[in-house]
PAFIMI-329743 format. One record per residue (C-alpha): residue in three letters; x, y, z. Coordinates in steps of 0.2 Angstrom, whole numbers, padded with zeros to 4 digits, always signed. Layout:
BEGIN
alaXYZ
...
% end
This chain:
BEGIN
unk+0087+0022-0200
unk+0071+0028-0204
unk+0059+0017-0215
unk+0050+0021-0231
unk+0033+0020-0222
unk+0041+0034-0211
unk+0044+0045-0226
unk+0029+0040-0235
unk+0022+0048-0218
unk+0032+0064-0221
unk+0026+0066-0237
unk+0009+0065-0232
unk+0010+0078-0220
unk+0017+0090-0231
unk+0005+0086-0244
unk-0010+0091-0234
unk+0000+0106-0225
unk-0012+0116-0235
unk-0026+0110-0227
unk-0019+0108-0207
unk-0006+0121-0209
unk+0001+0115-0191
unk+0020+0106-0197
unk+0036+0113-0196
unk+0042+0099-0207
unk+0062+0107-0212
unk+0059+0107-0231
unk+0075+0097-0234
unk+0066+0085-0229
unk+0058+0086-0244
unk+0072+0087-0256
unk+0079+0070-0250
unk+0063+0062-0250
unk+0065+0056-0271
unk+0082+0052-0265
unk+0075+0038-0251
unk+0061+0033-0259
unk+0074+0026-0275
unk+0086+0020-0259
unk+0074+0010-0249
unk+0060-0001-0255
unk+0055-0011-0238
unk+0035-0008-0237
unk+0027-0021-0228
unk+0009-0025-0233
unk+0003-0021-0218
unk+0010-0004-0219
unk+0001+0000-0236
unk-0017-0004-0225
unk-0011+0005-0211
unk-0006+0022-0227
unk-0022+0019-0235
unk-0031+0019-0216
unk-0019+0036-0213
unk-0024+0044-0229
unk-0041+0043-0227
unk-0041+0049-0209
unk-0030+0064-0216
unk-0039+0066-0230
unk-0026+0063-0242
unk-0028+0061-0262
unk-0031+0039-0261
unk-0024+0039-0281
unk-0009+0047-0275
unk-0007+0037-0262
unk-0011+0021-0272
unk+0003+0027-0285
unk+0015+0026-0272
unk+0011+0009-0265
unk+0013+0003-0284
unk+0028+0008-0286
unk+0036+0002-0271
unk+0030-0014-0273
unk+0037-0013-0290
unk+0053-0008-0283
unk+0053-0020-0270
unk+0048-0035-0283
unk+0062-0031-0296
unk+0075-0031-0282
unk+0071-0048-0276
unk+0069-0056-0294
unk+0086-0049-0299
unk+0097-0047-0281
unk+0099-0064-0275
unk+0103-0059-0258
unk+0089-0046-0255
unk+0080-0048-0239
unk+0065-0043-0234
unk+0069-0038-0216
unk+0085-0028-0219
unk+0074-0012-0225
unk+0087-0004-0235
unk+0101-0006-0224
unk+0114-0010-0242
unk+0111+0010-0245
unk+0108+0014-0228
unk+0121+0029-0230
unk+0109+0035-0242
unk+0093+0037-0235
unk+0098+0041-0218
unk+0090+0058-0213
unk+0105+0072-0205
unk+0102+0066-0187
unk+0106+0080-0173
unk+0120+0081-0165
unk+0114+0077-0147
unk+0107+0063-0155
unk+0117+0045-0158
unk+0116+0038-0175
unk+0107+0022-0170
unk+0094+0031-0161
unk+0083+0036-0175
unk+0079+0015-0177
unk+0067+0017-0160
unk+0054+0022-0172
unk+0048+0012-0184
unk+0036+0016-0200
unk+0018+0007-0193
unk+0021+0019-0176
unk+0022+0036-0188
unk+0008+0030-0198
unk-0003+0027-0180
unk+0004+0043-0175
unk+0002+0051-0186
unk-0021+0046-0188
unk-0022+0047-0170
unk-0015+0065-0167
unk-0023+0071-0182
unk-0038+0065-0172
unk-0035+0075-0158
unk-0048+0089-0154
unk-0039+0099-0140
unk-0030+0113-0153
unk-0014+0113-0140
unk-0012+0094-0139
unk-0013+0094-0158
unk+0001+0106-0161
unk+0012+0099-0149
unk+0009+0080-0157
unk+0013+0087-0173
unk+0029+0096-0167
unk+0031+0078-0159
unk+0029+0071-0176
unk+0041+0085-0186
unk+0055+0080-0171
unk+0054+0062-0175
unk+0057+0065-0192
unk+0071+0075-0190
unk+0079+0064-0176
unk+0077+0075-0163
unk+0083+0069-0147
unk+0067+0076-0135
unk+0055+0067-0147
unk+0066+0052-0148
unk+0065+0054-0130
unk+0045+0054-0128
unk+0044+0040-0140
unk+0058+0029-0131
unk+0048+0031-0115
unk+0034+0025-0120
unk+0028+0006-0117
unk+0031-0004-0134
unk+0022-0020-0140
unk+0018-0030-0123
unk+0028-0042-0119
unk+0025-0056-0107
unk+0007-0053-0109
unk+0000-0070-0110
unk+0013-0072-0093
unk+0002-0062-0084
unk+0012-0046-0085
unk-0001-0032-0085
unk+0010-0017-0081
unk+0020-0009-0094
unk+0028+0006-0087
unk+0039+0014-0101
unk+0053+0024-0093
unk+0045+0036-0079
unk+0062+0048-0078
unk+0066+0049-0095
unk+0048+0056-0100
unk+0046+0070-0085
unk+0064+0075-0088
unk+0057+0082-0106
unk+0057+0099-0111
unk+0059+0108-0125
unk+0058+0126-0126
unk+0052+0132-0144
unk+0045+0149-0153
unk+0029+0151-0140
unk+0026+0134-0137
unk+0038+0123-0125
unk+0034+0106-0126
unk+0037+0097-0109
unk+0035+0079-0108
unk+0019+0070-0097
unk+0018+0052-0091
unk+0002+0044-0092
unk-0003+0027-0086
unk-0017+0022-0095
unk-0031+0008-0091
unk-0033+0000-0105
unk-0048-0015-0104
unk-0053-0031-0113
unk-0069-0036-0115
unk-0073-0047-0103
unk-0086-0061-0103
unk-0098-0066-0087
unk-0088-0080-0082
unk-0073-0071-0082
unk-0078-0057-0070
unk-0081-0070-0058
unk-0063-0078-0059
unk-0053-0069-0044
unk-0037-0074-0047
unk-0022-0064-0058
unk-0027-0046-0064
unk-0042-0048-0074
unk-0043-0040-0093
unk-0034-0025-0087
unk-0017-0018-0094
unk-0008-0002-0090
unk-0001+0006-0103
unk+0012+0019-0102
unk+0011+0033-0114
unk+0024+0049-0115
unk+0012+0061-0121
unk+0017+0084-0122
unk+0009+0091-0105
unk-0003+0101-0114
unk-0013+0085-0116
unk-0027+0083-0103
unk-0033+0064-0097
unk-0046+0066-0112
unk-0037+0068-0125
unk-0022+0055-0119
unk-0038+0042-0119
unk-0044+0047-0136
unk-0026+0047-0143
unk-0023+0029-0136
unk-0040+0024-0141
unk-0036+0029-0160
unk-0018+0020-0158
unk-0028+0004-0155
unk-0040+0006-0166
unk-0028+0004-0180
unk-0018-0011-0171
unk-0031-0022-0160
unk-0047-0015-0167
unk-0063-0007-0158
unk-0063-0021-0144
unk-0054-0011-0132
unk-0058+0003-0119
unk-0046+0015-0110
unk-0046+0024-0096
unk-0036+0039-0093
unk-0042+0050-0077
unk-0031+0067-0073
unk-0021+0056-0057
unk-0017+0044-0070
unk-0007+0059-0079
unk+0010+0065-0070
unk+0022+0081-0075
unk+0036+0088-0066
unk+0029+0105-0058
unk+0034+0117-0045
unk+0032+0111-0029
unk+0014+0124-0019
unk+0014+0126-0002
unk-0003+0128+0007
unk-0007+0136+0023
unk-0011+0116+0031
unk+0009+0112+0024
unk+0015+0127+0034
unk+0003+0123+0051
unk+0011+0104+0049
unk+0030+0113+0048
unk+0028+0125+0061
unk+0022+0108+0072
unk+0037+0101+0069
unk+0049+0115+0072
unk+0039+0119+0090
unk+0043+0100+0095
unk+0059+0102+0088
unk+0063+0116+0098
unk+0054+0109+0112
unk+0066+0093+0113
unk+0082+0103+0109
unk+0076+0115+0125
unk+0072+0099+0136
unk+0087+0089+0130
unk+0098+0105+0136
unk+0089+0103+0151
unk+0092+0086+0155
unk+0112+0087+0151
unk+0111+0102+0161
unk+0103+0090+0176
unk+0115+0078+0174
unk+0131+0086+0174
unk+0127+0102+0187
unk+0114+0098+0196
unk+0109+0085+0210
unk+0095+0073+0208
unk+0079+0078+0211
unk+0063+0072+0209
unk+0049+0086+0204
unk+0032+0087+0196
unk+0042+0100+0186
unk+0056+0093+0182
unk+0048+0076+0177
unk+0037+0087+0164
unk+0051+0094+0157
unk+0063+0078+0157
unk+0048+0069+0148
unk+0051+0078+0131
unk+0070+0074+0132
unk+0078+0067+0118
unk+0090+0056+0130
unk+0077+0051+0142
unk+0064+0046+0129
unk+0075+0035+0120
unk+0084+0026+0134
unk+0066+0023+0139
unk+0059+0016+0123
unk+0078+0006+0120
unk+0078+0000+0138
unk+0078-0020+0141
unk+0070-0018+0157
unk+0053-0025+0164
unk+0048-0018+0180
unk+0033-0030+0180
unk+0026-0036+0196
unk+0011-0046+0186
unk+0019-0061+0177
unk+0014-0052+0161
unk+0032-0049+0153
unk+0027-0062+0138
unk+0014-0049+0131
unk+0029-0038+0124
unk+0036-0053+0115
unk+0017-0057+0108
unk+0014-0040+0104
unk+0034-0039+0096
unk+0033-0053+0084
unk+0015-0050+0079
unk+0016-0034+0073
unk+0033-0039+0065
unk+0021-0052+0054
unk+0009-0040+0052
unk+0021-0029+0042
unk+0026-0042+0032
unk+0009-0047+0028
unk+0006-0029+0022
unk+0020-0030+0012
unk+0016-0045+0003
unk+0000-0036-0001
unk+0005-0022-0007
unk+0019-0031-0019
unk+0006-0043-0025
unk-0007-0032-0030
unk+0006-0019-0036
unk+0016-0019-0055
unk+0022-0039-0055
unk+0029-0048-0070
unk+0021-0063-0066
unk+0003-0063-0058
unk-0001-0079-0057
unk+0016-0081-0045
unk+0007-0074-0034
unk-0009-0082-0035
unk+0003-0098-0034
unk+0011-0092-0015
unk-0006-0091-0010
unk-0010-0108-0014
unk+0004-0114-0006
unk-0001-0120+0012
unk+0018-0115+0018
unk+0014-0098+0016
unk-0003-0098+0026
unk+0005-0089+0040
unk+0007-0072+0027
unk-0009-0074+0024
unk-0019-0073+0038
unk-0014-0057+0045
unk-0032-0054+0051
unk-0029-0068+0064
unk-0014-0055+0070
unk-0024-0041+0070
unk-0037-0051+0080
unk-0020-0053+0094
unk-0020-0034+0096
unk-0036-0034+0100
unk-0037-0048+0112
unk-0019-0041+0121
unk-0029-0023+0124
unk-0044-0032+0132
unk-0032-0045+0143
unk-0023-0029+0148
unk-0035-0018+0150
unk-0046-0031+0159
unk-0032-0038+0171
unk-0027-0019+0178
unk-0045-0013+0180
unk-0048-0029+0190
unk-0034-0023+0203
unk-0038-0008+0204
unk-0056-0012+0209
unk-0047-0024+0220
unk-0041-0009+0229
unk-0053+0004+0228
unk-0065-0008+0235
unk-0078-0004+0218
unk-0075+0014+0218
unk-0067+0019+0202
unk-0070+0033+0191
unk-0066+0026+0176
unk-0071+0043+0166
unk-0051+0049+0169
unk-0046+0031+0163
unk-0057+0033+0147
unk-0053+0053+0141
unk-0033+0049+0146
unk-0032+0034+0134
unk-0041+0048+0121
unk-0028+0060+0125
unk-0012+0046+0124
unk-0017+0040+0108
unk-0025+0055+0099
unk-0009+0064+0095
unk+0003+0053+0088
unk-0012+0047+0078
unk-0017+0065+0072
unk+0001+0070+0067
unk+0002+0057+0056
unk-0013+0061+0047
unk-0010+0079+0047
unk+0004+0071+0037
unk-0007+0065+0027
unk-0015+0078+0022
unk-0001+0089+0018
unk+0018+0082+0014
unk+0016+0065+0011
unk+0012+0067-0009
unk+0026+0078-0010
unk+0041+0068-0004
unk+0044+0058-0022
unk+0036+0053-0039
unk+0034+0037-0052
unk+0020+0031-0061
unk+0008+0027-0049
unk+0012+0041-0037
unk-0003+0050-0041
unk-0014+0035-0042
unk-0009+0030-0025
unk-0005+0043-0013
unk-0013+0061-0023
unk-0029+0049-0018
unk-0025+0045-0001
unk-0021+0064+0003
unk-0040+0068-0004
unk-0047+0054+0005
unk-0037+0059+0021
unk-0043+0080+0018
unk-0062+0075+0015
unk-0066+0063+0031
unk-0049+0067+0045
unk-0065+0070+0056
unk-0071+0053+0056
unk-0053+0045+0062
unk-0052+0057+0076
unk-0069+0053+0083
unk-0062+0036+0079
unk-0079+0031+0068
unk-0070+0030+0051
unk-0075+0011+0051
unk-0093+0017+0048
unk-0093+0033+0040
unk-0087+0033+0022
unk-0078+0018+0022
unk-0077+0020+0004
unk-0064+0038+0007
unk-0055+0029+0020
unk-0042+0038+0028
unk-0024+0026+0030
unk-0030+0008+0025
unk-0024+0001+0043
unk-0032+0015+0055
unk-0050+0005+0056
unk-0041-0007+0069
unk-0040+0010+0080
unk-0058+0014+0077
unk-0064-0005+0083
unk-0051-0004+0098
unk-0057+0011+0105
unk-0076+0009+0103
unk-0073-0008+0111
unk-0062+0000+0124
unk-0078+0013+0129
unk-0089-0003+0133
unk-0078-0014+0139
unk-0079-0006+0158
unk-0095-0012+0159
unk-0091-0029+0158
unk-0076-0030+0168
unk-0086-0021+0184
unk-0098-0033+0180
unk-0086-0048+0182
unk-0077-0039+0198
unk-0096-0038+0204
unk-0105-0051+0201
unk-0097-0068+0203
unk-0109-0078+0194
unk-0118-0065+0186
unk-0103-0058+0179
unk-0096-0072+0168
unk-0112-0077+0162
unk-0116-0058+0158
unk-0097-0061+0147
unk-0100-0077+0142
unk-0117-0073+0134
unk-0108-0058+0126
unk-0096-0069+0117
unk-0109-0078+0110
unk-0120-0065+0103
unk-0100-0058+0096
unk-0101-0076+0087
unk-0117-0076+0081
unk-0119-0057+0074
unk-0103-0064+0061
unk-0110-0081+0056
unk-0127-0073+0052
unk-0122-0059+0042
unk-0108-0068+0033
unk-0123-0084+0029
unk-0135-0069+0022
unk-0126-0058+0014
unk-0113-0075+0004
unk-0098-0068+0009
unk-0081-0072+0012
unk-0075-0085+0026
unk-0062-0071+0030
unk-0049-0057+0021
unk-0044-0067+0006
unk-0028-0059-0002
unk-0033-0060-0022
unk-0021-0045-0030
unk-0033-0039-0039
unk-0045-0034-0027
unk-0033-0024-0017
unk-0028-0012-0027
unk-0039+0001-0019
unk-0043-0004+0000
unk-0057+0004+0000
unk-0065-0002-0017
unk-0064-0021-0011
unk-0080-0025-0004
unk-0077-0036+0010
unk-0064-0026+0018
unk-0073-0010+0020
unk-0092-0018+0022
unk-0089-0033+0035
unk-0070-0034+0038
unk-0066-0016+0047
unk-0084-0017+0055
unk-0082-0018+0075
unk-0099-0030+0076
unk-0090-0043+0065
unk-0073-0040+0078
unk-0082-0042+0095
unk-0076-0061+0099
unk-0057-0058+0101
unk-0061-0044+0114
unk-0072-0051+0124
unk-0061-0069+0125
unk-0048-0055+0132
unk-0057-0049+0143
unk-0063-0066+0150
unk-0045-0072+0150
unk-0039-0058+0161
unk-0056-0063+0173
unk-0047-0081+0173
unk-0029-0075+0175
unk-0034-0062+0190
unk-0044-0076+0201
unk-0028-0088+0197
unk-0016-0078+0206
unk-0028-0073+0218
unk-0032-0089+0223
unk-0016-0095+0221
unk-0020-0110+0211
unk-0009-0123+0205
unk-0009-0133+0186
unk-0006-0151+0184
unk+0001-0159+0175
unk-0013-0167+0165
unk-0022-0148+0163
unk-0005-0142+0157
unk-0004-0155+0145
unk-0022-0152+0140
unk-0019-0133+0140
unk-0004-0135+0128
unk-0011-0148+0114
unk-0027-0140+0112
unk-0018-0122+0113
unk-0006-0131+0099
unk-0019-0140+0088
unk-0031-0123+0088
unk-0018-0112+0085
unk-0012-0121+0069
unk-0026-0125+0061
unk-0033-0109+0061
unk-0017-0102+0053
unk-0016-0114+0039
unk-0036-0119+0037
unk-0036-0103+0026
unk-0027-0109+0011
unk-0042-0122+0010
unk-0052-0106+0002
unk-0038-0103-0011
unk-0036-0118-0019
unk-0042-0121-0038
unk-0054-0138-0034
unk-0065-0128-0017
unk-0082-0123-0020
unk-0089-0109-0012
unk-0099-0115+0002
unk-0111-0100+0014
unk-0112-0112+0027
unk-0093-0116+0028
unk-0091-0098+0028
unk-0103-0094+0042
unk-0095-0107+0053
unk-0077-0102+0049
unk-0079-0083+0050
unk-0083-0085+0070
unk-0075-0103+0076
unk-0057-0097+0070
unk-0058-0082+0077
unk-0064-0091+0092
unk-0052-0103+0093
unk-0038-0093+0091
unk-0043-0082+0104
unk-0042-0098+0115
unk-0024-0103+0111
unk-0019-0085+0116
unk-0028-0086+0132
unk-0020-0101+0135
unk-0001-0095+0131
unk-0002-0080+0140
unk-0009-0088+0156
unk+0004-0101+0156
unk+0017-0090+0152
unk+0009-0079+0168
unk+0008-0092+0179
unk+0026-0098+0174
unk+0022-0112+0165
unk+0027-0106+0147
unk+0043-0117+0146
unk+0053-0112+0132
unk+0041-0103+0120
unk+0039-0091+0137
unk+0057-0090+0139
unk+0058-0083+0118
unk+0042-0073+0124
unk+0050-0066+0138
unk+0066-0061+0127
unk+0073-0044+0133
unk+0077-0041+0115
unk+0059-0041+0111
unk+0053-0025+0124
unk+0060-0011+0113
unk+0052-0017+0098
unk+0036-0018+0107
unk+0035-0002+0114
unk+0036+0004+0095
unk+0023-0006+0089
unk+0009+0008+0092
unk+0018+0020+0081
unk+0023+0005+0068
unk+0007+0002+0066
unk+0003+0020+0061
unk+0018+0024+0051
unk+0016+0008+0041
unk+0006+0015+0029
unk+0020+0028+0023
unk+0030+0013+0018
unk+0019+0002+0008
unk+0013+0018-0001
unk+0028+0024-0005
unk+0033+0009-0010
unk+0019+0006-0024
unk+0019+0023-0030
unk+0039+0025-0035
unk+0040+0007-0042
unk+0049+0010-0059
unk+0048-0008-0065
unk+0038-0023-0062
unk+0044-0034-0049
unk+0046-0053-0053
unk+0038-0063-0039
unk+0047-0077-0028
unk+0046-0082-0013
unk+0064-0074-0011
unk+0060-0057-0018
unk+0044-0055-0007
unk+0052-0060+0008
unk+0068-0048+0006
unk+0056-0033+0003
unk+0046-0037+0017
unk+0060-0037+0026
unk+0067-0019+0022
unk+0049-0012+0025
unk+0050-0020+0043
unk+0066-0012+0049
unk+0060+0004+0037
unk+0046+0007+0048
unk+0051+0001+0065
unk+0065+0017+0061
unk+0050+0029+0056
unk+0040+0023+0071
unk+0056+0027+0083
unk+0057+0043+0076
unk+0039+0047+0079
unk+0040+0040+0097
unk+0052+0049+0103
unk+0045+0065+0096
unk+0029+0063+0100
unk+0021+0046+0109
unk+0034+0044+0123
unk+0033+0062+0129
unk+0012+0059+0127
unk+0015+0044+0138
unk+0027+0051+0150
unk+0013+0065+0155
unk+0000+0056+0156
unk+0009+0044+0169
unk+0010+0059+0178
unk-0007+0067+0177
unk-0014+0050+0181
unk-0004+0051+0197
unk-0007+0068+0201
unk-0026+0066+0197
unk-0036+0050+0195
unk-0022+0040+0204
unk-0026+0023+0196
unk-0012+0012+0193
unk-0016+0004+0174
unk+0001+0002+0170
unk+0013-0011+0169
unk+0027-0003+0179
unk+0015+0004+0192
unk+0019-0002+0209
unk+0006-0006+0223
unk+0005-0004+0239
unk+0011-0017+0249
unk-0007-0019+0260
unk-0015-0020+0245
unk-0002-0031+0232
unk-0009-0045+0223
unk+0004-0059+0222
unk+0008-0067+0206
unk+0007-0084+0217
unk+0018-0095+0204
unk+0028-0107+0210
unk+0042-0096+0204
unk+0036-0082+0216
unk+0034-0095+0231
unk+0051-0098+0229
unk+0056-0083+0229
unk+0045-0079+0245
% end
């Protein structure tokens, strides 16, 4: 049913057609209108302001307009003095077969009461408003299909967002109905009016002591609007501005930029799409030709072992992927607990970007979250940077431990260069693919209201500064344009992986000049933190408030301090001193007791756990921001941590792990760590995929956090298996075979030594087995 304020509305328009000459009212619209007018007599007072606001926006005749308030009102009086059981709220609905206008035949009969008299009259002011000539025309074409319960129009009304609800919740993300609004389009005399989502920003004013307050989402809402697509982000915000401005006053600011904006068109192809296609279809036919091959070897052929064939066998579906899915660890160091660290703590690290993404994405409730973080339970999800800090120790322990033998063999003379451009040439591709992927497909694979916002963005980031993460300096150079949120761990690793030779000849070398060389290292690695973090008052570490997160790389801390390799020196050089310890442990063949072992695992204990749950501390309401807490804890955490790995992986090593180096040692736990390197790198895709086709906001629980987290882990360890076998492990497989062919070092776990030259693992397990 349409209202009187709607009519009233109509005959405004047609009243000053004269004057705009842009409606297509149907002039029985116009015959009926004495006919409703005498059938319905609901006109709220607030609808006569919002007339007499309309009418002077329109330019209307205000006597005329006045005339017809009275009379209404008069209407409306004489009706409840003399029908008993008049109500108010019921607006007509005794002669509702009366003032119904003919709906459509598309359209259903109730569908017409979506809109209701205040929302024309807004409407109406706000596209009259509208400089842009095209926008205009279709807004009033809008206005004319509402009128005349057309179902398109009824359509781009209905997807709007409505009055907020759950605002005072925290619910700050009102999405209307994506689909229903990009699926618009109506073809007309020269003018087809397609329907376009925007998200606006729409902002409060906001006080000094409330821009300091981190927690829930600030005073931001984002407010969907279906607007016809021959709007541009201008005119949307001046057409919301106007809606306001009639409902909440001047008080309000919006937002509308051209990603915010989101129409269905025809999918262009550039020339970078085609070089990323024709990659994939030379792999493809590059595996589908080596896969022949192998099944060919199998079944006709006699084993042989060739330069050649090992080449060709490395591309192989079959032999990647009983390679990457095998359980078994040819590993002759006592170093079979690294996959299951590596394993699980890339699995929480997944989770943790999960959780961030879903906290700082369209949530019902904001303050749940701000309440999970609090929670000291859930400290473990939150300090994903201690996790991240574990890679980065694992690749100095590993690289460490293998470069110490080898110098052990080659008596000092090592060329390291081959060691240093191969681990370039390993890691390079895989990496590259994915950005290329990046750059070209990834903003074409699906739609919703923040896909543009999200991952249109990512793709320009990706296309302005690719450079930067292949020279692996993209945690220096435009931080604030970074390229995959997660690939500043590869820029810190690999810088730190240039240096580290340095120390580790140094500790070969010189026995006492060595350690102290390392140890003095470390120090300066926990000073450089402390210092800065003191000066500059910042954060103790990565603090998880939603809405600082989400853009990466507008939060402060993440792309000034957190990504910075200077402020992530201290787990690599506890690495690489714990792989100095291990080395002259088994080559000395020396023996714990029982006191150290105790020692060992209570302090490895105590560390490790409070450093995971001390960082719930700086979330809670009552702590007071302290520079010198934050200087401290910024370098001793890290520290600290860094010794309870050191201490699990040398026990596990020396085969004193007891049960947690039995789960460690879990066969289970070897393919998933063979994928973490590509896990890491596809990640990304999923979170952002995630974020930019949510249709609704998502209510927060434990429960609900913990099930997505969980389909993004398997989600991605699939995507990594699929880029692994395509393109890592056949990387991986020739440059084993190069390495052997060439610089001959061993750095590799399943590398086996020489028996003149084999370091012993000299556990008591190994004695035995002697």
């Amino acid at each position: 049913m349409i209202s009187i304020g709607a009519l009233v509305l109509a005959f405004a328009i047609v009243a000053t057609g004269q004057k705009y000459n842009e409606t297509n009212i149907d002039q029985q619209v116009l015959k009926r209108l004495n006919t409703i007018i005498n059938a319905t007599g609901n006109l709220d007072p607030r609808d006569i302001a919002r007339l007499n606001r309309t009418a002077q926006s329109l330019g209307l005749d205000r006597d005329l307009v006045a005339k017809l308030s009275e009379r209404l009102k008069n209407e409306r009086d004489v009706k409840r003095k003399h029908d008993t059981n008049y109500n108010l709220y019921e607006d007509g609905t005794v002669n509702s077969e009366a003032s119904r206008v003919d709906v459509v035949e598309e359209s259903p009969d109730y569908a017409s009461s979506v809109v209701l008299a205040s929302d024309l009259l807004s409407l109406s002011s706000a596209v009259a408003n509208v400089n842009e000539k095209v926008c205009r025309e279709q807004g009033y074409r809008f206005l004319d299909g509402l009128l005349l319960n057309k179902r398109w129009a009824l359509k781009m009304f209905d997807a709007s967002a409505k009055s907020p609800q759950g605002l005072l919740f925290g619910s700050s993300y009102h999405l209307g109905n994506f689909d229903e609004c990009v699926g618009i389009k109506e073809p007309g005399d020269g003018m087809t009016v397609e329907g376009q989502y925007c998200l606006t920003t729409i902002k409060w004013r906001r006080s000094e002591e409330n821009n300091k307050i981190r927690t829930g989402r600030g005073e931001t809402l984002r407010w969907a609007v279906c607007v016809p697509s021959a709007c541009d982000a201008v005119a949307v915000a001046e057409f919301v501005s106007d809606v306001l401005s009639h409902t909440v006053g001047n008080s309000t600011g919006v937002e509308v930029t051209e990603k915010d904006c989101y129409t269905r068109k025809p999918m262009t192809v550039s020339k970078l799409d085609i070089v990323f296609i024709g990659i994939l279809l030379f792999f493809g036919a590059v595996l589908l030709f080596t896969t022949s091959y192998e099944v060919y070897s199998l079944r006709w052929r006699r084993k042989r072992s060739s330069v050649i064939h090992e080449l060709i066998i490395s591309f192989s579906l079959i032999n990647n992927t009983k390679k990457i899915l095998s359980t078994k660890q040819n590993n002759s160091l006592g170093l079979e607990c690294v996959n299951g660290i590596k394993s699980l703590a890339m699995i929480f690290i997944i989770a943790g970007h999960a959780c961030l993404f879903i906290g700082s994405g369209p949530v019902m409730d904001a303050e749940a979250w701000d309440r999970l973080i609090r929670d000291p339970t859930n400290a473990f999800m939150l300090n994903n940077a201690l996790l991240v800090d574990t890679f980065l120790f694992l690749s100095a322990f590993l690289f460490s431990r293998l470069l110490l033998i080898e110098l052990d063999k080659r008596r000092g003379r090592l060329n390291v260069l081959p060691i240093l451009v191969f681990r370039y040439i390993r890691v390079t591709p895989a990496y590259s693919i994915v950005i290329l992927f990046y750059m070209t497909w990834l903003p074409k694979i699906g739609e919703g209201p923040l896909w543009e916002g999200r991952l249109q963005l990512e793709q320009e980031r990706c296309m302005e500064v690719w450079w930067a993460n292949i020279l692996y300096v993209n945690n220096y150079i435009s931080t604030d344009k970074l390229c995959m949120f997660q690939s500043w761990y590869l820029a810190v690793d690999t810088q730190l992986f240039f240096v580290a030779p340095i120390f580790i000849y140094s500790l070969w070398h010189w026995r006492r000049f060595g350690p102290i060389f390392t140890a003095v290292a470390t120090f300066v690695s926990l000073v450089i933190p402390s210092v800065i973090t003191f000066r500059e008052r910042l954060d103790p570490t990565l603090l998880f408030y939603a809405k600082e997160f989400a853009d990466f790389a507008k939060n402060f801390y993440f792309v000034e301090a957190y990504i910075r390799t200077h402020m992530k020196m201290t787990p690599y050089f506890m690495g690489i001193l714990t792989g100095y310890i291990l080395h002259r442990i088994q080559l000395e063949n020396y023996e714990f007791s029982k006191m150290l072992k105790a020692f060992g695992w209570t302090t490895s204990i105590v560390l490790g756990s409070v450093t995971t749950f001390s960082v719930s501390l700086f979330y809670q309401e009552w702590y007071h921001y302290s520079a010198i807490e934050a200087a401290a804890y910024i370098s001793l955490h890290k520290f600290a941590w860094s010794i309870a790995n050191g201490w699990l992986i040398i026990a596990c090593a020396t085969g004193n792990g007891g049960i947690l180096g039995k789960l460690l040692n879990w066969k289970f736990l070897v393919p998933i760590a063979r994928l973490t390197f590509c896990a890491y790198l596809v990640n990304g895709i999923v979170e952002l995929y995630y974020v930019g086709q949510l249709r609704h906001p998502l209510h927060i629980t434990f429960f609900t956090i913990a099930a997505n987290a969980i389909s993004h882990i398997v989600l991605t360890f699939l995507l990594a298996l699929i880029l692994c076998i395509i393109f890592e492990a056949p990387l991986h497989g020739i440059e084993k075979i190069l390495l052997r062919m060439f610089a001959r070092p061993v750095l590799s776990d399943n590398a086996k030594r020489e028996e003149s030259c084999e370091v012993s693992r000299h556990t008591s397990q190994s004695k035995l087995e002697t």
